[in-house]
Backbone atoms as SQL, in Angstrom:
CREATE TABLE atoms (id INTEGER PRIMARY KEY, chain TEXT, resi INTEGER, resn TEXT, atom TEXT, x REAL, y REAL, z REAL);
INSERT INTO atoms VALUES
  (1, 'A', 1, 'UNK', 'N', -8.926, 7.527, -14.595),
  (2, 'A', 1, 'UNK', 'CA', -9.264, 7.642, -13.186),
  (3, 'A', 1, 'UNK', 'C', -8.106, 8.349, -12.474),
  (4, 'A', 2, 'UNK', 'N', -8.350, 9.556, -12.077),
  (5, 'A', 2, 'UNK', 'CA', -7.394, 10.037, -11.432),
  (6, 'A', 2, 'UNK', 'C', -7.046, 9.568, -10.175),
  (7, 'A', 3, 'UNK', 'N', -7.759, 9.184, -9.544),
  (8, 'A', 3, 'UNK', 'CA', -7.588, 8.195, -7.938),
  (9, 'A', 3, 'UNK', 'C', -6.293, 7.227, -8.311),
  (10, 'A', 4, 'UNK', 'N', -6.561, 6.481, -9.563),
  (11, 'A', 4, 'UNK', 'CA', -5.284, 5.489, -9.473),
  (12, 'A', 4, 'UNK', 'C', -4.420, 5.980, -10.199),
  (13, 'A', 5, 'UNK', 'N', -4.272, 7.290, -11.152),
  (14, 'A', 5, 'UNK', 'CA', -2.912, 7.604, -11.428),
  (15, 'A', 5, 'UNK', 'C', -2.231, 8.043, -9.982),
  (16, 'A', 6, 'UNK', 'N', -2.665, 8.566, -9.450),
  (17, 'A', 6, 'UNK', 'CA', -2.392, 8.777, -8.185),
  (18, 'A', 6, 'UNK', 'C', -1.710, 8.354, -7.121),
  (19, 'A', 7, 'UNK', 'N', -2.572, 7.245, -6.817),
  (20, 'A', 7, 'UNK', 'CA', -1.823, 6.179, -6.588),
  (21, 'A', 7, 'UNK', 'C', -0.864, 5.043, -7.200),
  (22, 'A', 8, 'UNK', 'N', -0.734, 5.202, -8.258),
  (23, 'A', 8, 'UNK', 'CA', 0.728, 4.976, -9.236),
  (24, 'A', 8, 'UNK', 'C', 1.790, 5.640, -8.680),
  (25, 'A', 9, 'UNK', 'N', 1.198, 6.928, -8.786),
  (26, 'A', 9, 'UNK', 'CA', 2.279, 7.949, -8.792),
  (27, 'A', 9, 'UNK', 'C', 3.523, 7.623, -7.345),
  (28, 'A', 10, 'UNK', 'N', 2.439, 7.814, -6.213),
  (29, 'A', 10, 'UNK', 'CA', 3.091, 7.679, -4.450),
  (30, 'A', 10, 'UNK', 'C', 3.603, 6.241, -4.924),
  (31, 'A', 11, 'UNK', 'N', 2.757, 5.400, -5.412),
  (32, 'A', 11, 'UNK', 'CA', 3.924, 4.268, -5.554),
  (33, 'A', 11, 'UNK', 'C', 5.295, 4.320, -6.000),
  (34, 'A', 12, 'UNK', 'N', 5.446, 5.029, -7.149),
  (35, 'A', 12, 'UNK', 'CA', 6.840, 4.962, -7.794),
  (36, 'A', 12, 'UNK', 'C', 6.963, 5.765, -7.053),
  (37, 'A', 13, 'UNK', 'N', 6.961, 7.115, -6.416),
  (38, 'A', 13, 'UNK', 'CA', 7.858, 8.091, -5.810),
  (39, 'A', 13, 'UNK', 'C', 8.084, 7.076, -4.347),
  (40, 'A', 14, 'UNK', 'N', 7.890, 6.135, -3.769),
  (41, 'A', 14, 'UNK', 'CA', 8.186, 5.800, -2.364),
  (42, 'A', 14, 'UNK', 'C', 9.727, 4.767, -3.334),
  (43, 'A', 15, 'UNK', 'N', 9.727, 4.307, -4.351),
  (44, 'A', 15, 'UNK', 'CA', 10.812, 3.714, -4.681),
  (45, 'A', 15, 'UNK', 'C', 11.680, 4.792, -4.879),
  (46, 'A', 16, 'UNK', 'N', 11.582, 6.200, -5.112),
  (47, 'A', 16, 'UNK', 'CA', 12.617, 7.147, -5.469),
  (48, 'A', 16, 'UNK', 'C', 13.572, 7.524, -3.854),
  (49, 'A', 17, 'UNK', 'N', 14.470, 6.710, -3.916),
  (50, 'A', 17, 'UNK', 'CA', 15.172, 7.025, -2.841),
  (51, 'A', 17, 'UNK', 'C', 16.615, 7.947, -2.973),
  (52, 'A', 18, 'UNK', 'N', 17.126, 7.622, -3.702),
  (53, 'A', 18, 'UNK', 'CA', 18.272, 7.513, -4.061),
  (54, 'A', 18, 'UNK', 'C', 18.567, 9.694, -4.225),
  (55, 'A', 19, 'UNK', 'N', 19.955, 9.438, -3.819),
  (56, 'A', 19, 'UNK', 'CA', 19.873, 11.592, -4.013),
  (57, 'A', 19, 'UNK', 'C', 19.224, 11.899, -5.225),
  (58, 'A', 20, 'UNK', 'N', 19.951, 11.454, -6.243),
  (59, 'A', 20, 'UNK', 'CA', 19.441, 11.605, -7.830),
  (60, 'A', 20, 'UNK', 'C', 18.441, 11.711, -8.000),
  (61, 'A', 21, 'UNK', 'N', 17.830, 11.126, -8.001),
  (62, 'A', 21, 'UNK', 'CA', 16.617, 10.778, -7.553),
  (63, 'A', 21, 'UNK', 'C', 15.295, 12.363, -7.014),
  (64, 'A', 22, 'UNK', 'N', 15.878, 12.619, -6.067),
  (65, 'A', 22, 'UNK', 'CA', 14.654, 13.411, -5.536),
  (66, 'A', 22, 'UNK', 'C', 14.327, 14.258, -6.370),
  (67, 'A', 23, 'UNK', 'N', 15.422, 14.808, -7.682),
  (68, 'A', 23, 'UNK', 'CA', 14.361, 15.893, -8.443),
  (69, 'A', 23, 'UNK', 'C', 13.272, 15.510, -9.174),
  (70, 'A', 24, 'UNK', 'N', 13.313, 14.361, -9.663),
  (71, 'A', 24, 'UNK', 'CA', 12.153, 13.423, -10.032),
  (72, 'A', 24, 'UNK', 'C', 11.270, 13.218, -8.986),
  (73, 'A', 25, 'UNK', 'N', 11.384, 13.015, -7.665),
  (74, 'A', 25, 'UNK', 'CA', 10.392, 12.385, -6.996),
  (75, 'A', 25, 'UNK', 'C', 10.021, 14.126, -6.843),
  (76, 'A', 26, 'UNK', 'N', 10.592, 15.387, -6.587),
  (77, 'A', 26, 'UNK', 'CA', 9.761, 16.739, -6.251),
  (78, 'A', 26, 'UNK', 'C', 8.814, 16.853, -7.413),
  (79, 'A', 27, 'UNK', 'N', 9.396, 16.834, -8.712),
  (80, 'A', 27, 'UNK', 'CA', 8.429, 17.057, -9.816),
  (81, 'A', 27, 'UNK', 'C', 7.440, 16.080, -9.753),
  (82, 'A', 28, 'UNK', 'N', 7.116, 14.701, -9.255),
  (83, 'A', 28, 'UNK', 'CA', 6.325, 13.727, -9.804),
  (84, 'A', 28, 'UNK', 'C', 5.449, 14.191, -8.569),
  (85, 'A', 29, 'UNK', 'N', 5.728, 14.904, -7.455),
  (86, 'A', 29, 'UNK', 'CA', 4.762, 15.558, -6.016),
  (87, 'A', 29, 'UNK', 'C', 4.114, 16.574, -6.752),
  (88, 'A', 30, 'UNK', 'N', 4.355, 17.273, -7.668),
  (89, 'A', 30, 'UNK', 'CA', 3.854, 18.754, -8.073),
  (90, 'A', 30, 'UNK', 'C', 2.897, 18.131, -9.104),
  (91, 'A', 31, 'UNK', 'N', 2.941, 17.264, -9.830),
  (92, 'A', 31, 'UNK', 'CA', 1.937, 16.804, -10.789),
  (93, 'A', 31, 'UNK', 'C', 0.735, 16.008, -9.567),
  (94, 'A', 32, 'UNK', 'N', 1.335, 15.716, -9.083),
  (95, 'A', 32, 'UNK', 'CA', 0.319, 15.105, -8.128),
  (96, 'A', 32, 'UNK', 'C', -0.711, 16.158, -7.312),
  (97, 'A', 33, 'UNK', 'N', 0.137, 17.216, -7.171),
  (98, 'A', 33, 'UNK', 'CA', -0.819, 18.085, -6.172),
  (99, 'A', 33, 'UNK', 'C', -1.144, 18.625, -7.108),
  (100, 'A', 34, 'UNK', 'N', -0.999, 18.706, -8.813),
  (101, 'A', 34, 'UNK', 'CA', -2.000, 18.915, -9.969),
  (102, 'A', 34, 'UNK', 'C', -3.151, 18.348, -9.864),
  (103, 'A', 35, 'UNK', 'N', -2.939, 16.635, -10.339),
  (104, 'A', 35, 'UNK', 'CA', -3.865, 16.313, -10.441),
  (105, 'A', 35, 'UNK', 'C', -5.038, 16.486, -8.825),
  (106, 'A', 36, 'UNK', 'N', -4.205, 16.579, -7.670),
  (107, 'A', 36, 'UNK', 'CA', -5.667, 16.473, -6.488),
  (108, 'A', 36, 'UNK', 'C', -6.427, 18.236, -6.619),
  (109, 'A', 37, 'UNK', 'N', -6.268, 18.928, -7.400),
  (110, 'A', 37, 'UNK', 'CA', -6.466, 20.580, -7.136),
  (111, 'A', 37, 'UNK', 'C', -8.024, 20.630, -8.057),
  (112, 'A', 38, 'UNK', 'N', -8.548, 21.340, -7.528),
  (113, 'A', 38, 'UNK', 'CA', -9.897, 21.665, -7.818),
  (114, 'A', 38, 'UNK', 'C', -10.237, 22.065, -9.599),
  (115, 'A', 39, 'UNK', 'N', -8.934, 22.712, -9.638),
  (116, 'A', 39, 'UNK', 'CA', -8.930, 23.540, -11.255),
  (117, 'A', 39, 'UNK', 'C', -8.614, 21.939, -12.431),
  (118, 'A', 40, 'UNK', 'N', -8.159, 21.082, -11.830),
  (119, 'A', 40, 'UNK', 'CA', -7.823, 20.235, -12.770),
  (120, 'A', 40, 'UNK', 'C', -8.903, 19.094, -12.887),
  (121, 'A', 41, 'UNK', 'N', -9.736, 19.167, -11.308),
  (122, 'A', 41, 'UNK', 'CA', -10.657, 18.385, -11.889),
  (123, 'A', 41, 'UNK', 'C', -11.555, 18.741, -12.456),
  (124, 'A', 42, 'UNK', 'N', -12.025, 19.487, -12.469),
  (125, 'A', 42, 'UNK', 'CA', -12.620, 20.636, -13.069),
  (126, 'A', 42, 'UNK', 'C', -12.938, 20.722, -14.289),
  (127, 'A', 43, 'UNK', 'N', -11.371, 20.788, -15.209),
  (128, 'A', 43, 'UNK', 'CA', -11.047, 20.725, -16.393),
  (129, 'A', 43, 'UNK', 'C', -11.521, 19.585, -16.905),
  (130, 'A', 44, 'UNK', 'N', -11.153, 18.545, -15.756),
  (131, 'A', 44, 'UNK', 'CA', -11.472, 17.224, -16.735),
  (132, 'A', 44, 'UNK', 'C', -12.778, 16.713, -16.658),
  (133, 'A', 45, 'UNK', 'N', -13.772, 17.536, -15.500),
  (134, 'A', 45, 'UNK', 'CA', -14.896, 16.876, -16.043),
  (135, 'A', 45, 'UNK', 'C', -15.897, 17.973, -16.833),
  (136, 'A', 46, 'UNK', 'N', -15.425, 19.202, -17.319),
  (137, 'A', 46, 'UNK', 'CA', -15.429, 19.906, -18.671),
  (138, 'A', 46, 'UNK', 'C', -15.157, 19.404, -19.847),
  (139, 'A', 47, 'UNK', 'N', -14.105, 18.180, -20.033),
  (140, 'A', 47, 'UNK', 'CA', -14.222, 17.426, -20.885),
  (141, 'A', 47, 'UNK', 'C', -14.605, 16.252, -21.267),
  (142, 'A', 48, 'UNK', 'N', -15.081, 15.978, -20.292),
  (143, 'A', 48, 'UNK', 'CA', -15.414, 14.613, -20.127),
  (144, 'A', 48, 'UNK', 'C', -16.765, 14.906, -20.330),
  (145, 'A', 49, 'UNK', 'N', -17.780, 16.065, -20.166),
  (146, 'A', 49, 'UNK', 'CA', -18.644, 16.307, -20.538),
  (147, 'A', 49, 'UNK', 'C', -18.970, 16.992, -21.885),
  (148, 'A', 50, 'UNK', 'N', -17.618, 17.180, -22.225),
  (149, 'A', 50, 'UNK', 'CA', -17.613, 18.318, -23.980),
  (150, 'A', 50, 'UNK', 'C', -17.643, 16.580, -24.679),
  (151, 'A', 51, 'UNK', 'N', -16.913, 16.017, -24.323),
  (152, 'A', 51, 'UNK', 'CA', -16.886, 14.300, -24.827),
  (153, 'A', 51, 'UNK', 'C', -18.052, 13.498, -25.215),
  (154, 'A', 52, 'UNK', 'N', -18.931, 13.770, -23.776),
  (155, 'A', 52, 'UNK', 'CA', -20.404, 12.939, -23.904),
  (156, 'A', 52, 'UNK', 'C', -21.103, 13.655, -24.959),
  (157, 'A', 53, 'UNK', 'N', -21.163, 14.827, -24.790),
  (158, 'A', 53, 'UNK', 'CA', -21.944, 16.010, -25.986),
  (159, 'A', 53, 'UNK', 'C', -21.583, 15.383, -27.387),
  (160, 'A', 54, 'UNK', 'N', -20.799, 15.024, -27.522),
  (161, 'A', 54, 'UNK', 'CA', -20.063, 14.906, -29.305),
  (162, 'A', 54, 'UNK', 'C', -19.853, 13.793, -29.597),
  (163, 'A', 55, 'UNK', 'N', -20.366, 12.475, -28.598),
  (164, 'A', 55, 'UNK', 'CA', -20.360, 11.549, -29.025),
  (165, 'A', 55, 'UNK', 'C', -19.228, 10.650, -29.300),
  (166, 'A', 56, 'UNK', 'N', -18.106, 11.649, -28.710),
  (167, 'A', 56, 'UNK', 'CA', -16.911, 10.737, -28.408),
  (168, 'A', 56, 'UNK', 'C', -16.305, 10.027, -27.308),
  (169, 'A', 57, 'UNK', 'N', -15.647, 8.805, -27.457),
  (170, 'A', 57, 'UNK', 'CA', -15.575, 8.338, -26.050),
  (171, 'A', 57, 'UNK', 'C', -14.638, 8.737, -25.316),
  (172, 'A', 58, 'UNK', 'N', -15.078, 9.129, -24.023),
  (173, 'A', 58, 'UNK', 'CA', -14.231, 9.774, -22.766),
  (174, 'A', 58, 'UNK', 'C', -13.905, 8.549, -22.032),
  (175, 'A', 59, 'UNK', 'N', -12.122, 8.431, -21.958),
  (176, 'A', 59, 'UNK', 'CA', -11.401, 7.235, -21.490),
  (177, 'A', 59, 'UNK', 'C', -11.223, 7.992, -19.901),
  (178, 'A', 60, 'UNK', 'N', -12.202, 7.618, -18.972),
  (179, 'A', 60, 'UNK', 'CA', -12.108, 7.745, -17.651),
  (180, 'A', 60, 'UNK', 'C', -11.025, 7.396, -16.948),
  (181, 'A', 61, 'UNK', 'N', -9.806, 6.326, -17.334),
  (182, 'A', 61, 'UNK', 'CA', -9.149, 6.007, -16.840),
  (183, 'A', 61, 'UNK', 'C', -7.675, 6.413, -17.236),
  (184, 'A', 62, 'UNK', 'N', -7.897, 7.574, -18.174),
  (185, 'A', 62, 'UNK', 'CA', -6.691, 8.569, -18.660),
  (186, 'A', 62, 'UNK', 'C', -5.902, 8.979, -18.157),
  (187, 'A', 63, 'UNK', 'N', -5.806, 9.467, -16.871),
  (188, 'A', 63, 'UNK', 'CA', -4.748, 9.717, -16.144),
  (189, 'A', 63, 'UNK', 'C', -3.781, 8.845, -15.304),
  (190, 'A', 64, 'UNK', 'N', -4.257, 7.167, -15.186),
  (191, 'A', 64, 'UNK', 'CA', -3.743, 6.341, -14.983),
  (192, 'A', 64, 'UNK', 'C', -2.816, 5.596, -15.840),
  (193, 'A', 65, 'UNK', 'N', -3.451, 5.869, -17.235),
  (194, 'A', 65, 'UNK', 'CA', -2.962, 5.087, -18.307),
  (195, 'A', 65, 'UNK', 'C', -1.115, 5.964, -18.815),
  (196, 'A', 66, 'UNK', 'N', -1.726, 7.370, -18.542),
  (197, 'A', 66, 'UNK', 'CA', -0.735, 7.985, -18.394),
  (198, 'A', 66, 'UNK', 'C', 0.386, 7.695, -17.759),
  (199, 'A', 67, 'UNK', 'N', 0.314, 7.732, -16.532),
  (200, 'A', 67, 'UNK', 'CA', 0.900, 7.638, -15.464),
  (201, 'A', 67, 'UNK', 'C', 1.924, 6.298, -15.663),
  (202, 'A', 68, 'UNK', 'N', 0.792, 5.098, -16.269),
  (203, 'A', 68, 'UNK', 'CA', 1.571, 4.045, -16.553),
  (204, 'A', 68, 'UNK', 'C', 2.501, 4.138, -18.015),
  (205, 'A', 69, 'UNK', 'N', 2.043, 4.668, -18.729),
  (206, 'A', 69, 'UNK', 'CA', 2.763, 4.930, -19.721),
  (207, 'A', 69, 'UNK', 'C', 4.393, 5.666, -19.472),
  (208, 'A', 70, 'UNK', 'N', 4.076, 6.591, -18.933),
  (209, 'A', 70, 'UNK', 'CA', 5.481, 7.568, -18.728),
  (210, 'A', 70, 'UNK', 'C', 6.198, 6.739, -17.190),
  (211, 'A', 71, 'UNK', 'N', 5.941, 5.991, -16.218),
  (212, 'A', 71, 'UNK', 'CA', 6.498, 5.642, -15.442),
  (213, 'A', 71, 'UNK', 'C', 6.791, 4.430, -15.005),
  (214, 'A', 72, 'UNK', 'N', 5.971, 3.459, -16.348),
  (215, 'A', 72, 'UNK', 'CA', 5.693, 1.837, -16.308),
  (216, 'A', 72, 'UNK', 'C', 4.735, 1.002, -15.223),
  (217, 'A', 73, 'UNK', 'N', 5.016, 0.095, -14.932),
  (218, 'A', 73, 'UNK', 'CA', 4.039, -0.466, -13.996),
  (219, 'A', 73, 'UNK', 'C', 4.716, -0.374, -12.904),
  (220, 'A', 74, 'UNK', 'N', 4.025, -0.237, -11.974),
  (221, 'A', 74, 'UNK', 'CA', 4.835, -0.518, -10.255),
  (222, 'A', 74, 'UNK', 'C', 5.191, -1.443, -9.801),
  (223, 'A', 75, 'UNK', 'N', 4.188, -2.489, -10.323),
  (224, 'A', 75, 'UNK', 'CA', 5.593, -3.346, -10.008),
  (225, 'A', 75, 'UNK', 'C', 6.138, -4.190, -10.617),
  (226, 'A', 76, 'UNK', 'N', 6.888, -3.886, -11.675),
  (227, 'A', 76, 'UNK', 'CA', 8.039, -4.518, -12.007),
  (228, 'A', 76, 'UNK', 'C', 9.279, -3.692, -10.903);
């Protein structure tokens, strides 16, 4: 679900305060205005439909799982 990687994301970037910090919080804005852009959703529901075709399962909630993966949970 891209809605809640999303909102993962603004979560951890509102904890990025610190100077150090902001080149991580600019890059984690640019994936974000990835994922909200027309071409990416696009892509993914090109696959999400190449998925249904072939009988494999399309994990709808992939970009969250992501998100949690590479940035942990919010709140710890």
């Amino acid at each position: 679900d891209t809605d809640r990687a999303l909102v993962l994301l603004e979560e951890y970037c509102k904890k990025l305060r610190k100077p150090e910090e902001q080149q991580l919080k600019k890059a984690i804005r640019k994936v974000m205005g990835i994922f909200k852009s027309s071409l990416f959703q696009a892509l993914l529901g090109s696959l999400t439909k190449k998925a249904t075709r072939h009988g494999t399962t399309s994990h709808p909630a992939l970009p969250a799982a992501v998100a949690y993966d590479v940035l942990g949970d919010p709140k710890d």
